[in-house]
RODO-593909 format. One record per residue (C-alpha): residue number from 1; x, y, z. Coordinates in nm, 2 decimals, padded with zeros to 4 digits. Layout:
{i->NUM xx->X yy->Y zz->Z}
...
// end
This chain:
{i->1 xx->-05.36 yy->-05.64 zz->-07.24}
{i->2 xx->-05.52 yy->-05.48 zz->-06.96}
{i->3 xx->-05.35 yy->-05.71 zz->-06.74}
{i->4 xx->-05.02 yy->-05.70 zz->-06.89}
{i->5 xx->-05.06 yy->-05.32 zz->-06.85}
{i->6 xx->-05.19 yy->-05.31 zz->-06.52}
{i->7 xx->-04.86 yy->-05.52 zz->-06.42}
{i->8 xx->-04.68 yy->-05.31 zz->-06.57}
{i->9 xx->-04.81 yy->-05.06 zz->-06.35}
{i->10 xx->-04.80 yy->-05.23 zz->-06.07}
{i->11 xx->-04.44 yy->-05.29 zz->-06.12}
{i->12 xx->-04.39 yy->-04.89 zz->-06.18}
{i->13 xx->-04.56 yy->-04.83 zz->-05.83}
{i->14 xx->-04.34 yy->-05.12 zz->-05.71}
{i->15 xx->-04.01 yy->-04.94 zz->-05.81}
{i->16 xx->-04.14 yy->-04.57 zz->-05.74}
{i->17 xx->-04.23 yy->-04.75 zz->-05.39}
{i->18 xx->-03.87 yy->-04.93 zz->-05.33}
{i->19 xx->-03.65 yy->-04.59 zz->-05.48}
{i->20 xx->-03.91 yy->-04.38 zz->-05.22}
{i->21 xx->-03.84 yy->-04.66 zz->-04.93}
{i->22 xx->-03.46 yy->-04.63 zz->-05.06}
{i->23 xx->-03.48 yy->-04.21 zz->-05.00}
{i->24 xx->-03.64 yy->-04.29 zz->-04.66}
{i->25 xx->-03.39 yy->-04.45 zz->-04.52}
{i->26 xx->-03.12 yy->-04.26 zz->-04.66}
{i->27 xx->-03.27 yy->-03.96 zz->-04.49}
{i->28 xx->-03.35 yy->-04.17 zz->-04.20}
{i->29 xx->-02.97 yy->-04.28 zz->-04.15}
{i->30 xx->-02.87 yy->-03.89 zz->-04.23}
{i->31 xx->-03.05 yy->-03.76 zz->-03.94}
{i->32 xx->-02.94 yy->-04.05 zz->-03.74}
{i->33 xx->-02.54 yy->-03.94 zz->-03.83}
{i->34 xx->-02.65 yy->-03.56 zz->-03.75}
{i->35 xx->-02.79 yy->-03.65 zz->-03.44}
{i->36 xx->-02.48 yy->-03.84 zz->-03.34}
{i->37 xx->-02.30 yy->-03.54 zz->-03.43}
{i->38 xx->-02.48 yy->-03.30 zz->-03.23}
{i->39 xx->-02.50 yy->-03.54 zz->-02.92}
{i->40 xx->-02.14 yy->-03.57 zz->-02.91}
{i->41 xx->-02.10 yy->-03.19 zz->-02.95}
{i->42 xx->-02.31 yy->-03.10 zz->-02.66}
{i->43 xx->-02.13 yy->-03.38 zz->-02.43}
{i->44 xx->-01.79 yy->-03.16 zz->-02.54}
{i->45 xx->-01.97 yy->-02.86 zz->-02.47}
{i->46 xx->-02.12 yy->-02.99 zz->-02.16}
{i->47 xx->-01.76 yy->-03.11 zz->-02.09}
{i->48 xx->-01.58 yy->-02.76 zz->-02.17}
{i->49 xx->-01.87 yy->-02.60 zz->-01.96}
{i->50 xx->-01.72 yy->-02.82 zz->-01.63}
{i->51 xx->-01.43 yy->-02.72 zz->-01.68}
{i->52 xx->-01.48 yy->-02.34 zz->-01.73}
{i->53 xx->-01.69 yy->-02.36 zz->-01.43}
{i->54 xx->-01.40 yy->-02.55 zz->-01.20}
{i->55 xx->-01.16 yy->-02.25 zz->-01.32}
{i->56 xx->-01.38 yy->-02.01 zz->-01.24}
{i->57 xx->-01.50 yy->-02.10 zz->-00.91}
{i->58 xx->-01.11 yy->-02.16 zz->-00.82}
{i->59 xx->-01.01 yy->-01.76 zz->-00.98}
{i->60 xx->-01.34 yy->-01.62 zz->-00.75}
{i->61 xx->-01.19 yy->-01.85 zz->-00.48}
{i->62 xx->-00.83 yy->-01.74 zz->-00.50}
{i->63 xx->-00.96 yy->-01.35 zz->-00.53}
{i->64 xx->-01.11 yy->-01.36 zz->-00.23}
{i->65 xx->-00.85 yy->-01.54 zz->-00.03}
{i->66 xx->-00.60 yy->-01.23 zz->-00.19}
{i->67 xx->-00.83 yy->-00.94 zz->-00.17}
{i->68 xx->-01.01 yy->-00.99 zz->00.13}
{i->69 xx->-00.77 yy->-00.89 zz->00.39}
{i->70 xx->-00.67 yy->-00.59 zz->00.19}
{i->71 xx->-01.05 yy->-00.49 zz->00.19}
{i->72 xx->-01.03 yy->-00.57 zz->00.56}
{i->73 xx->-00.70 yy->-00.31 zz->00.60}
{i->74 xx->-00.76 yy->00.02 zz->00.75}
{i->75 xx->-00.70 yy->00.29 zz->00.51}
{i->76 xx->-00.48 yy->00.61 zz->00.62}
{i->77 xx->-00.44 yy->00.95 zz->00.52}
{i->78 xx->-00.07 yy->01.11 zz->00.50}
{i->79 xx->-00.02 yy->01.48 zz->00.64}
{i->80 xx->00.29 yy->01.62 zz->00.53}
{i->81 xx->00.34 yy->01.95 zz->00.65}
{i->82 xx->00.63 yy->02.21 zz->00.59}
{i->83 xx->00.64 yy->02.39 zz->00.95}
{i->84 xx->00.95 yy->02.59 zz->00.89}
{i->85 xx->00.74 yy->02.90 zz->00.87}
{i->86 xx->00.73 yy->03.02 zz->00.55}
{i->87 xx->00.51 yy->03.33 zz->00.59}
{i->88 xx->00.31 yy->03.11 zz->00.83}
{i->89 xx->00.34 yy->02.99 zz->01.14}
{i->90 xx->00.10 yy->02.82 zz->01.44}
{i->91 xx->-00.16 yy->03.04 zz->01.63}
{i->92 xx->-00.02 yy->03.23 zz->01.92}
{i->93 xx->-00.27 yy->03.08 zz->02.11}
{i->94 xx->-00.10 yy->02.75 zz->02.10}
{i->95 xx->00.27 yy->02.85 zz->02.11}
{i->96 xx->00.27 yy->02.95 zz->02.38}
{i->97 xx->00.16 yy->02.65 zz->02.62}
{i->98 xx->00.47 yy->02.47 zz->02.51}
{i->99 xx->00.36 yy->02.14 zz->02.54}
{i->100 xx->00.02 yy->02.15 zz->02.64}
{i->101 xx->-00.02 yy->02.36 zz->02.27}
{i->102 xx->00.15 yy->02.10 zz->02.09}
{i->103 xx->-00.15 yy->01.86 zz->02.20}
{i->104 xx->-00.41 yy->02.14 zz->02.17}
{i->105 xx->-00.23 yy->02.16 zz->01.76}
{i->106 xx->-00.27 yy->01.80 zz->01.75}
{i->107 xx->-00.59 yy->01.72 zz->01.83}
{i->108 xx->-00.68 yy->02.05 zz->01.64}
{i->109 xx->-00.52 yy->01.92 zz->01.30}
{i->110 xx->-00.70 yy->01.57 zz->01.37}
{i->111 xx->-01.04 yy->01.71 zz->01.41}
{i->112 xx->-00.98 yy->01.92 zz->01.07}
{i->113 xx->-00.84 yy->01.63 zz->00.86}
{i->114 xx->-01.11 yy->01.38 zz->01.02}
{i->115 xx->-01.34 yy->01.66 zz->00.86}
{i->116 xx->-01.17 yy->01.65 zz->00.53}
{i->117 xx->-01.21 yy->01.26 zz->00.53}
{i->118 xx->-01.59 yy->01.27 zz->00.60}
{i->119 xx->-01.62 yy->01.52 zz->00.28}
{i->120 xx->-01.52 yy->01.26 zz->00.06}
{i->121 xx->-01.71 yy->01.01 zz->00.22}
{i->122 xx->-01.49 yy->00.83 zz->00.38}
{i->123 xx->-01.48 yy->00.59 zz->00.66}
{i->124 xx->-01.35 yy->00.80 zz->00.93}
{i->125 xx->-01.35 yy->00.53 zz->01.21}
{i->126 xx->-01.16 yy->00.32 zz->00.98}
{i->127 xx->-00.88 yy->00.55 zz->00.86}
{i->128 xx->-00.57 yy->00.65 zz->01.02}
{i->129 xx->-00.42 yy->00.97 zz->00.98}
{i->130 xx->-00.05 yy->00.97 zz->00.98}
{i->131 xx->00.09 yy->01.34 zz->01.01}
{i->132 xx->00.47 yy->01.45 zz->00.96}
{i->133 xx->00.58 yy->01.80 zz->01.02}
{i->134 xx->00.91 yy->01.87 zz->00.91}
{i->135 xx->01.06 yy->02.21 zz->01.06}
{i->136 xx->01.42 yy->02.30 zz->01.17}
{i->137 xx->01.30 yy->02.39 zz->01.52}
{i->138 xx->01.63 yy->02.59 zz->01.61}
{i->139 xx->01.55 yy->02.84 zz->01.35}
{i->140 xx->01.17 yy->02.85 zz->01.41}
{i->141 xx->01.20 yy->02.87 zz->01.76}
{i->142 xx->01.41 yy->03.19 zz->01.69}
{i->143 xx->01.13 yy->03.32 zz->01.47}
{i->144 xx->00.92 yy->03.28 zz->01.73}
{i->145 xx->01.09 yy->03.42 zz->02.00}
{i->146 xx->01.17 yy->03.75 zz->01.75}
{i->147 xx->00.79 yy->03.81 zz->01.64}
{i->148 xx->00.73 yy->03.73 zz->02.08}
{i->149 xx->00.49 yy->03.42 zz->02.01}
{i->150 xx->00.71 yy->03.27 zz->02.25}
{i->151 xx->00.92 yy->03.33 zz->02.54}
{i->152 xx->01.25 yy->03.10 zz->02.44}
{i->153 xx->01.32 yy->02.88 zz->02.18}
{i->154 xx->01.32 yy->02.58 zz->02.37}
{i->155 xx->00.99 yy->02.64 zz->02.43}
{i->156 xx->00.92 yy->02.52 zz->01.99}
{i->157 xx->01.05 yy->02.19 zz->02.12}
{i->158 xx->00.84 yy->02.12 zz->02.39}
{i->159 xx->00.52 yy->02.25 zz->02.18}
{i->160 xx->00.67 yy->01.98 zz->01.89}
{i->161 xx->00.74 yy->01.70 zz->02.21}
{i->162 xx->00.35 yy->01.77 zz->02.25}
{i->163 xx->00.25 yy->01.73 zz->01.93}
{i->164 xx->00.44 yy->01.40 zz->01.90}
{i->165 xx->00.33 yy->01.25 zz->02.21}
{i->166 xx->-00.03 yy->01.32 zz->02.13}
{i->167 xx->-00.09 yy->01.07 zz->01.86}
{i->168 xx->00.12 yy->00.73 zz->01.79}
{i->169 xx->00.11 yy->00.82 zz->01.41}
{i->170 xx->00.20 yy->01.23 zz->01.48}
{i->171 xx->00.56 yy->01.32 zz->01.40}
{i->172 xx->00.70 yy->01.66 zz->01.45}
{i->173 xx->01.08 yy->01.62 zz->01.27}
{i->174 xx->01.35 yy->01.86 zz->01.32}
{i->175 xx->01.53 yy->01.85 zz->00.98}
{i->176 xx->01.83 yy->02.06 zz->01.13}
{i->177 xx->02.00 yy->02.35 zz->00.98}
{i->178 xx->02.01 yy->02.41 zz->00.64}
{i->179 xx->01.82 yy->02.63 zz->00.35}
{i->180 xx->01.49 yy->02.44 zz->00.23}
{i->181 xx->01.56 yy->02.10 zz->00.44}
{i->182 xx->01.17 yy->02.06 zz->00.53}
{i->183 xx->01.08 yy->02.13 zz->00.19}
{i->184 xx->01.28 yy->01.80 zz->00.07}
{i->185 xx->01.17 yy->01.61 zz->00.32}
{i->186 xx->00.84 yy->01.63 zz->00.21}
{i->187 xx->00.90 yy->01.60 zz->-00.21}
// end
């Protein structure tokens, strides 16, 4: 009986052996199928990388081509100014050269905006200022000619031909007659 039983065991171990092989290669096939799984995912991913990479590099590309030659621009600083006296008017010392105090206003105004500009940090050398004043000249020039800042009135429009003439982006507007015609200019 000791052989019968040690066949019998043998065949127990035989079975325990083929259900164990059996498991082995199930799990064996499993990881196979995951690894086909995972292989093909990364190859997508690997895929949808490219493609995100190609947009990308053609958004940076188009970015540049758009915002480089606005970077490039000069900047400029607007001066609107309401010169129809208003409790205020220019020094004496420049009304009356006529012309030669328009420039002197000018290049006075320049120098104190440029000022301004380098306060804020700003690229001087690379901004323009662009000034407007706005004044109805006939009625200033009588101002002036009342409180003897100048000698005639037509001695306002040669101080304002100066101040234009100074600078290509200086303006000195007459806004004509009428009640508050600078002031809307400039809103």
């Amino acid at each position: 009986m000791d052989d019968e039983n040690a066949l019998l065991d043998f065949r127990k171990r035989f079975d325990d052996l083929k259900s164990s092989e059996s498991q082995r290669q199930s799990l064996i096939q499993e990881l196979l199928d995951q690894n086909a799984r995972l292989v093909y995912g990364c190859k997508q991913t690997d895929q949808d990388l490219a493609i995100e990479k190609d947009a990308r590099r053609q958004l940076q590309t188009r970015i540049k081509d758009e915002l480089e030659p606005l970077m490039n621009r000069r900047g400029f600083v607007l001066v609107l100014i309401d010169a129809d006296g208003d409790g205020y008017i220019f020094r004496d010392d420049f009304l009356n050269k006529n012309e030669v105090g328009g420039r002197l206003v000018a290049d006075e105004l320049l120098a104190q905006v440029n000022h301004y500009i380098k306060g804020l940090n700003l690229d001087v050398d690379n901004t323009d200022v662009v000034v407007r004043a706005y004044a109805n000249l006939r009625g200033l020039g009588k101002a002036c000619v009342k409180n003897n800042s100048m000698k005639s009135t037509a001695d306002l429009g040669l101080l304002a031909n100066g101040f234009t003439s100074r600078y290509p982006l200086f303006d000195f507007v007459d806004v004509g007659l009428g009640k508050e015609r600078a002031d809307h200019k400039i809103r």
